[in-house]
N, C-alpha and C positions, 0 to 999 in steps of 0.2 A: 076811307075805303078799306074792305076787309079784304086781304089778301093773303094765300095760301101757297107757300113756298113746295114742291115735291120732286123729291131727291130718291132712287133706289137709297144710295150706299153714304150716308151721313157721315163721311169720313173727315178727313182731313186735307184735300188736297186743295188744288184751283178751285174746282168748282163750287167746294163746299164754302171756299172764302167768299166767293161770288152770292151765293144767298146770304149770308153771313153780313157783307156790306149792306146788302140788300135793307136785308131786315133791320137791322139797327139804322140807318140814316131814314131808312123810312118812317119805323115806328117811333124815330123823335120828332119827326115831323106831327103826329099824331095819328097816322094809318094804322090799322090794325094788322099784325104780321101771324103768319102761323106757319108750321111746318110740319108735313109728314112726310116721311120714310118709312122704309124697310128695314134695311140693316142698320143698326146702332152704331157710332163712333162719335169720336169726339163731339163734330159737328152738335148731332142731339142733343149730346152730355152737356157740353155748354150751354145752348140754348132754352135745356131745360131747365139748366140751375140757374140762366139768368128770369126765367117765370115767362118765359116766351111758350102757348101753347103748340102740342106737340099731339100728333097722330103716327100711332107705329102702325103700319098698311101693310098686306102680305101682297107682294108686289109677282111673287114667283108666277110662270107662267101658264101654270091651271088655274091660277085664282084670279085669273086677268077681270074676268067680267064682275065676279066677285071686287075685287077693290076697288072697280071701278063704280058700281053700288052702293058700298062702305063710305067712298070718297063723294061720292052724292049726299049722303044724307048727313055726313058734315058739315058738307057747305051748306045743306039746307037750314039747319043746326044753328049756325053759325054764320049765315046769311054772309057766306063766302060769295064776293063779285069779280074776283079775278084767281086762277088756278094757274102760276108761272111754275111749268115744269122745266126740269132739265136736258133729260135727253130722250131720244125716240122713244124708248118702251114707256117710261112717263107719261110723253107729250100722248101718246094712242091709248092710253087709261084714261088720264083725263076729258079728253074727246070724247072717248067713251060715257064718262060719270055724266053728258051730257044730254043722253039719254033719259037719263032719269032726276036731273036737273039743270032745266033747259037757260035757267038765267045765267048761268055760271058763264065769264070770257074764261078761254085759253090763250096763254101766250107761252111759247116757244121758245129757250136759247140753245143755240146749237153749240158746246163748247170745242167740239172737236172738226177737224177736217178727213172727214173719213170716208173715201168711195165705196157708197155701202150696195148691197148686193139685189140681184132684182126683183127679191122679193120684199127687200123693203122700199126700193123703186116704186113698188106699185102703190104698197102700202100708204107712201107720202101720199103717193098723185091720189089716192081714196082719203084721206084722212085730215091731210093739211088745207086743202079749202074750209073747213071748219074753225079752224085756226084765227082769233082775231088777230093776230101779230107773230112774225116770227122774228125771230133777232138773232144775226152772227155777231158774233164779237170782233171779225175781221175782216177784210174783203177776199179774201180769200178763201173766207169761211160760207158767205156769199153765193159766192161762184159754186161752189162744192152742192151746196145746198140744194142751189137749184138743177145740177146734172141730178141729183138722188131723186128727183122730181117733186120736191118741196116746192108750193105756193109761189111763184116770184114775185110775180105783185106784192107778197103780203110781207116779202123779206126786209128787213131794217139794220142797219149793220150800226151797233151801240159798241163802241171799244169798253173793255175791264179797266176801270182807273185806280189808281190809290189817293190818298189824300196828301198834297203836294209838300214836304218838306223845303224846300227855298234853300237848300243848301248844304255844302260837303262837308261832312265832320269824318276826319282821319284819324284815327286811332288803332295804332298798332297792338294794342294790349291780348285782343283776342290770335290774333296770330302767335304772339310771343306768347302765349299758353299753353302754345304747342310745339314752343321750342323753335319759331321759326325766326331767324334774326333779321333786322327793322332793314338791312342792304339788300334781302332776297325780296324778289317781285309775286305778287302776291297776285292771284288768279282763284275766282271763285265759283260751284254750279253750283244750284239746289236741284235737284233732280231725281227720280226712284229708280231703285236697279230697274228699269224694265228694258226689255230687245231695242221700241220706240227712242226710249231717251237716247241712245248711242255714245253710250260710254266706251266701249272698246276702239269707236273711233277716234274717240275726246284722247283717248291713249296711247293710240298711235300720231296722233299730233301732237302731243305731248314729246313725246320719246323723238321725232321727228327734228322740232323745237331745240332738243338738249345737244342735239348736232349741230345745230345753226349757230348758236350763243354759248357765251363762257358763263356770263351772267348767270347768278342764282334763281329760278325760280324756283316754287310750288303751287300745286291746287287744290285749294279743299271743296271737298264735296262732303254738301249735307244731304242725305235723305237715307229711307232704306229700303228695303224690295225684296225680291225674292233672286235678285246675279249678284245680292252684295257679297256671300264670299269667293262666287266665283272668280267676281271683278278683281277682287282682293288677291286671289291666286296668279290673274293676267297679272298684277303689276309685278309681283315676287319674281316671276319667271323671267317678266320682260325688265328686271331691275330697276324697275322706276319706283321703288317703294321712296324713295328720298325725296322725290317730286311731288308724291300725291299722299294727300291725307283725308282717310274717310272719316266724315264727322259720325256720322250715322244721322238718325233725326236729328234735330234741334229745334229747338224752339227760341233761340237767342241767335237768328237767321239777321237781326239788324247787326248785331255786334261782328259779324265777321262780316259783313259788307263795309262795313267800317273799317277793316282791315284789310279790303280789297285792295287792289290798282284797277283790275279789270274784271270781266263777268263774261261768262259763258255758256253758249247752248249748245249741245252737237246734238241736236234730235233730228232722228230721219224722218218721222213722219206725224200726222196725227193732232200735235200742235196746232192750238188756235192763238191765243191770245194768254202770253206767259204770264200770271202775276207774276214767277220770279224775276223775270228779266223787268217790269214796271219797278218792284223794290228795288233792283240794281241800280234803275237810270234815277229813282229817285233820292236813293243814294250818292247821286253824281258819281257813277262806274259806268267808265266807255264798255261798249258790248263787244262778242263778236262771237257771231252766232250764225245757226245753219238758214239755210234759203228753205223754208217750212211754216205753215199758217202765217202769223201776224208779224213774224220777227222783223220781215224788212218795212211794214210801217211802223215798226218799233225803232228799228236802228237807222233806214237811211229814208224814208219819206219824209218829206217836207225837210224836217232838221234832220241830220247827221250826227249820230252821236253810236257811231261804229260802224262794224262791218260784216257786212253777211254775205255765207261762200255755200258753194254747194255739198250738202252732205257726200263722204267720201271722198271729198278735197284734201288730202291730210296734208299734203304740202301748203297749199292755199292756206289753209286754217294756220298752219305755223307760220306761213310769213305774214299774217296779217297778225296776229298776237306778237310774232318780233319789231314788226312796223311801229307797235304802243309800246314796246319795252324798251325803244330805242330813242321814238319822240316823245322828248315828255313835252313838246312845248301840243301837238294835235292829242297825247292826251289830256291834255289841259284844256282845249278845245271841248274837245267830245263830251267831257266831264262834265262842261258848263252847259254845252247844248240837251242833253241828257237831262238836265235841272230844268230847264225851260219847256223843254220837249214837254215833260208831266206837267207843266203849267198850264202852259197854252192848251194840249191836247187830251192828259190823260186824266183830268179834275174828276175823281172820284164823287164829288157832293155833284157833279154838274152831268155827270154820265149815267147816276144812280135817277136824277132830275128828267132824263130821256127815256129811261125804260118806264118810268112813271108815267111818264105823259103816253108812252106807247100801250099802256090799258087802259087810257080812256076812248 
C-alpha cells in the first residue's frame, strides 16, 4: 500500500513521533511510506536522510486549494491509496485534493482534545463524512470529537503505543550528573514551556510538597518553549531553585527515566494521548498526573499504575506524590503494573497493526 503521511509543522513533538512510528514499522513491513509538510524540522530532516520520500506543501491559508491540487497530483504521481493526515487544516486539504483525485482514502487522527469553535463545528459536520476513518487516540478524545461534530460513525479510538521494554532498569548516573545525590527522590516531566502544559502548577505543588516532607526531593524537566525563562524566574522568586532542574531539550529522555522514582503531568488541557507518560510507564515509573485526555486510561484504567487529580488540585497533586515517596512497597506495585500495562495494552507493533487495518 502507498501511503502519505501529512503534517503542517515536521517538528519534533508527540505527533511527529506518531507518524515517525508510523512509517518505519510500516514500511518494514513492506508499504510504501511518504511524507509531506509545510514547515521543516527535525521530523523531515530525519526522514529525509533516512531516503523516506518527502513533499514540502505550502499548507498556509491562501494556498489552501492550491495544495490541495499540488497534493492531488502527487498521489496521482505516485499512485498514493491512503492520505493519513494529522490535524483539522490537514485532514480539509486532503479531503480537498479529492476533488481532483477521486481514488485517494483519507484518514484522520485527532491528537489533541480541543473544543473547537463553530466554525470549525460546521466545518467537520461538511467535510468529515468524506472521511474513510477517523481515529482518537483516546476516549476522551472521541467524545470531544464528536461534540466538534466529526463523523461518529466513522470515529475509531487507536491508543499511541511504544515498543514494550519488559522491565525496570534503575540507574542513578544521569541524576548524579547533576549533582543530585542517590537518598534524594527523584521526579520527572518532559513537557514545553507552554500555558497548556501547566508548569507553574507543577510548582506550586512542588513548593506545597516541601512543606509536607523532610525528605529530599527534586524534579527535572526536559523540554523547551517559549515561559522557559519565565518559569525559571517563578522558581528563583519562589525558592525552589534546589527542587527543580530544567533540562532544556534532550534527547537522552531514556537516561533520566532511568533516574526517575516517579513521572509526572500537570497539563490543564488539550492533552490526548502522552508519548511521554507511555516512555515513563514503560520505563516502569509510577505516574501522577492531571484528569486531561488519555492520562486516566494511562494511569488508572483497567491496571493501576498511579494517580490522576484534578488540574489545580495543588494539595491533591502533593499528597498523592508523598503517598509514592512514602510507600515504596505500592511504588513497587505501580512500577510493575506500569510494565504490564504497555504490554497488554500499549503494543506499539500491535497498535501501529490497527491504524493499518483502519485504511483498508
Amino acid at each position: 500500500m502507498n501511503i502519505l503521511y501529512l503534517i503542517n509543522y515536521a517538528g519534533k513533538a508527540g505527533t511527529e513521533k506518531y507518524v515517525s512510528n508510523l512509517m518505519h514499522i510500516l514500511s518494514a513491513r513492506g508499504e510504501s511510506c511518504h511524507l509531506a509538510y509545510n514547515v521543516p524540522g527535525q521530523l523531515s530532516e530525519t526522514l529525509e536522510n533516512e531516503g523516506f520520500p518527502c513533499l514540502r506543501l505550502d499548507m498556509s491559508g491562501k494556498h489552501t486549494l492550491g495544495a490541495a491540487k499540488k497534493l492531488a497530483a502527487y498521489c496521482r504521481e505516485n499512485n498514493i491509496e491512503v492520505i493519513h493526515a494529522q490535524y483539522p487544516r490537514e485532514n480539509i486539504i486532503a479531503l480537498l485534493s479529492k476533488l481532483f483525485y477521486r481514488r485517494v482514502k483519507v484518514v484522520y487522527t485527532s491528537h489533541l482534545t480541543i473544543y473547537q469553535n463553530a466554525k470549525w463545528k460546521i466545518l467537520n459536520r461538511i467535510f468529515t463524512p468524506f472521511n474513510h476513518c477517523l481515529i482518537a487516540v483516546c476516549r476522551q478524545g472521541a467524545e470531544i470529537m464528536a461534540i466538534n461534530g466529526v463523523k461518529k460513525s466513522k470515529i475509531r479510538v487507536i491508543y499511541n503505543g511504544v515498543t514494550p521494554s519488559g522491565e525496570r532498569i534503575y540507574d542513578r548516573s544521569f541524576a548524579r550528573s547533576f549533582g543530585v545525590k542517590d537518598d534524594t527522590f527523584v521526579m520527572s516531566i518532559m513537557a514545553r514551556y507552554a500555558p497548556e502544559k501547566g508548569l507553574p502548577f507543577l510548582l506550586a505543588s512542588l513548593a506545597k510538597l516541601r512543606r509536607k516532607t523532610s525528605r529530599p526531593f527534586v524534579c527535572l524537566i526536559a523540554g523547551d518553549g517559549e515561559e522557559f525563562d519565565e518559569f525559571a524566574l517563578m522558581c528563583q522568586n519562589s525558592g525552589m531553585n534546589d527542587c527543580v532542574i530544567q533540562l532544556g531539550f534532550r534527547t537522552d529522555s531514556a537516561e533520566m527515566l532511568k533516574s526517575s522514582d516517579l513521572y509526572l503531568n500537570s497539563s490543564s488541557k488539550n492533552e490526548a494521548m502522552s508519548f511521554a507518560i507511555l516512555e515513563a510507564m514503560n520505563a516502569g515509573i509510577p505516574l501522577v498526573v492531571t484528569d486531561v485526555g488519555g492520562n486516566r486510561d494511562l494511569a488508572e484504567t483497567n491496571t493501576v499504575c498511579g494517580r490522576v487529580l484534578q488540574f489545580g488540585d495543588s494539595d491533591g497533586f502533593s499528597d498523592a506524590i508523598l503517598e509514592l515517596m512514602e510507600n515504596e512497597a505500592l511504588l513497587k506495585e505501580f512500577s510493575d503494573n506500569a510494565l504490564k500495562k504497555v504490554s497488554d495494552e500499549f503494543d506499539l507493533e500491535k497498535l501501529a497493526l490497527d491504524v493499518f487495518n483502519a485504511y483498508n
